[in-house]
C-alpha positions as CSV (number, residue, x, y, z in Angstrom):
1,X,0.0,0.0,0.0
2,X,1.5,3.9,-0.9
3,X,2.4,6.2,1.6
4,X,1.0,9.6,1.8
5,X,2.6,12.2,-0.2
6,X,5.1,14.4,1.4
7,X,4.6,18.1,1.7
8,X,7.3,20.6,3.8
9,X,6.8,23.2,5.9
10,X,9.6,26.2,6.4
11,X,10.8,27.7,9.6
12,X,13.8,29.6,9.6
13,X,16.1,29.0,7.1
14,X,15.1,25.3,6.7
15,X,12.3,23.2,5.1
16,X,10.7,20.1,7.0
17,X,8.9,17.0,5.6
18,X,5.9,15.9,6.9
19,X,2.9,13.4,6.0
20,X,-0.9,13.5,6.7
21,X,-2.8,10.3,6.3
22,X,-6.7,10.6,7.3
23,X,-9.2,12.9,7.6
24,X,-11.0,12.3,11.4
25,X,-11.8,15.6,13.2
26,X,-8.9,14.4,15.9
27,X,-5.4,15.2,15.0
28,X,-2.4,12.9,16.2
29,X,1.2,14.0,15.9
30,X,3.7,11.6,15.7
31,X,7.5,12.1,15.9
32,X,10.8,9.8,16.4
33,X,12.8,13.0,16.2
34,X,16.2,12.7,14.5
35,X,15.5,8.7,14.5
36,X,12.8,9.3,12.3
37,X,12.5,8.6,8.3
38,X,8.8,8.9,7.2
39,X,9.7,7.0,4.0
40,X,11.2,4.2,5.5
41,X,9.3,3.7,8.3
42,X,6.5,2.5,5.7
43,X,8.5,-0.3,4.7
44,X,8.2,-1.6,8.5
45,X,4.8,-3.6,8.2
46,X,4.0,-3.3,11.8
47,X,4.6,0.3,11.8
48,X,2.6,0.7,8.5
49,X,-0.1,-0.7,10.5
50,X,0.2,1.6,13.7
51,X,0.0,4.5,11.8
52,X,-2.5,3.4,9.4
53,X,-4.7,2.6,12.4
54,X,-4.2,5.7,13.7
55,X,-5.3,7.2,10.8
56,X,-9.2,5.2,10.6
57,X,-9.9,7.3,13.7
58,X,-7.8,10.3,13.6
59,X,-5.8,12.4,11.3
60,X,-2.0,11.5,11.1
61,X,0.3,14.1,11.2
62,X,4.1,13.1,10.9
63,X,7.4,15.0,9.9
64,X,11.0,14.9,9.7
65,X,12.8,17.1,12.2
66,X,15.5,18.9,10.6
67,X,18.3,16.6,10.5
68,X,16.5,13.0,10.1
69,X,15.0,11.5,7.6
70,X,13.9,13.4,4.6
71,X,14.1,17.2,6.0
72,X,17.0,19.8,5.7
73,X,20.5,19.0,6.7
74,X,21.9,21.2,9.6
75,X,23.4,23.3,8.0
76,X,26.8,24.9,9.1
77,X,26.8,27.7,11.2
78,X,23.1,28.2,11.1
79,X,21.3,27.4,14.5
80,X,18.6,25.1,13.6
81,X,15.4,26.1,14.6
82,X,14.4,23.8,18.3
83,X,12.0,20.9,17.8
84,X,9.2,22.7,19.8
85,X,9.7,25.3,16.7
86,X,9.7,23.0,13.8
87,X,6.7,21.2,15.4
88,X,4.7,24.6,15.2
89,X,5.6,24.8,11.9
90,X,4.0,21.9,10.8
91,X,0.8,22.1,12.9
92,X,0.7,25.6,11.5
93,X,1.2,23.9,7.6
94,X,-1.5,21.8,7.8
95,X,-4.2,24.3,10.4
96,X,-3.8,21.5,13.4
97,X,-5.0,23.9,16.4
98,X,-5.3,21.3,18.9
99,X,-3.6,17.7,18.9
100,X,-2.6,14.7,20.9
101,X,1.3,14.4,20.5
102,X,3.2,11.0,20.1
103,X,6.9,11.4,20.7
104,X,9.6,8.7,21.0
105,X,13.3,8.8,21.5
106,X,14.9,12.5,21.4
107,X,11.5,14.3,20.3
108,X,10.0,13.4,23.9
109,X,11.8,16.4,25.3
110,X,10.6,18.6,22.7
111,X,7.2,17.7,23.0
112,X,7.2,18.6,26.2
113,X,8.7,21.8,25.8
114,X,5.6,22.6,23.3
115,X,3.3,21.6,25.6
116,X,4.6,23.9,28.7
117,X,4.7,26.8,25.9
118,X,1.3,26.2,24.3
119,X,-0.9,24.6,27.2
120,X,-4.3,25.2,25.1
């Protein structure tokens, strides 16, 4: 089964991948943080189907942080924008006000840091 196509979002001087998959009235934000590769995390069959389950009841948001995956390289000398930033970003790409956040691995800390600075 195809993946959903990726768009990007810019923040800074940077661009960052993301996917949506579904189109339920709950969103879901998923991130692995620089661990993360949207297009080959599809290839995983059992993480195919977690995401494609979260997506029959909620839309799927996932992206790239800069860095991993498919997003912009660091690049030199240029202060990459934090994850709580980049996160906004794409919530702000694709008009996701309010959303339940998965994080895992190095995005934990960042999600938090979103939370504490956007508590609504």
């Amino acid at each position: 089964m195809q993946h959903p196509d990726t768009r990007y979002a810019s923040v800074a001087d940077y661009t960052i991948s993301y996917q949506v998959l579904g189109n339920a009235p709950i969103d879901v934000v998923v991130s692995a943080g620089t661990y993360n590769h949207m297009d080959v995390q599809w290839e995983d069959p059992a993480i195919s189907v977690f995401f494609r389950t979260i997506a029959t009841y909620a839309r799927l948001i996932r992206f790239d942080v800069i860095g991993g995956g498919i997003s912009d390289r660091v690049q030199p000398g240029v202060e990459p924008p934090s994850f709580s930033e980049q996160l906004g970003a794409v919530a702000e790409a694709v008009g996701a006000q309010r959303f339940a956040m998965i994080a895992m691995t190095d995005a934990v800390g960042g999600a938090i840091e979103f939370t504490v600075e956007h508590p609504d």
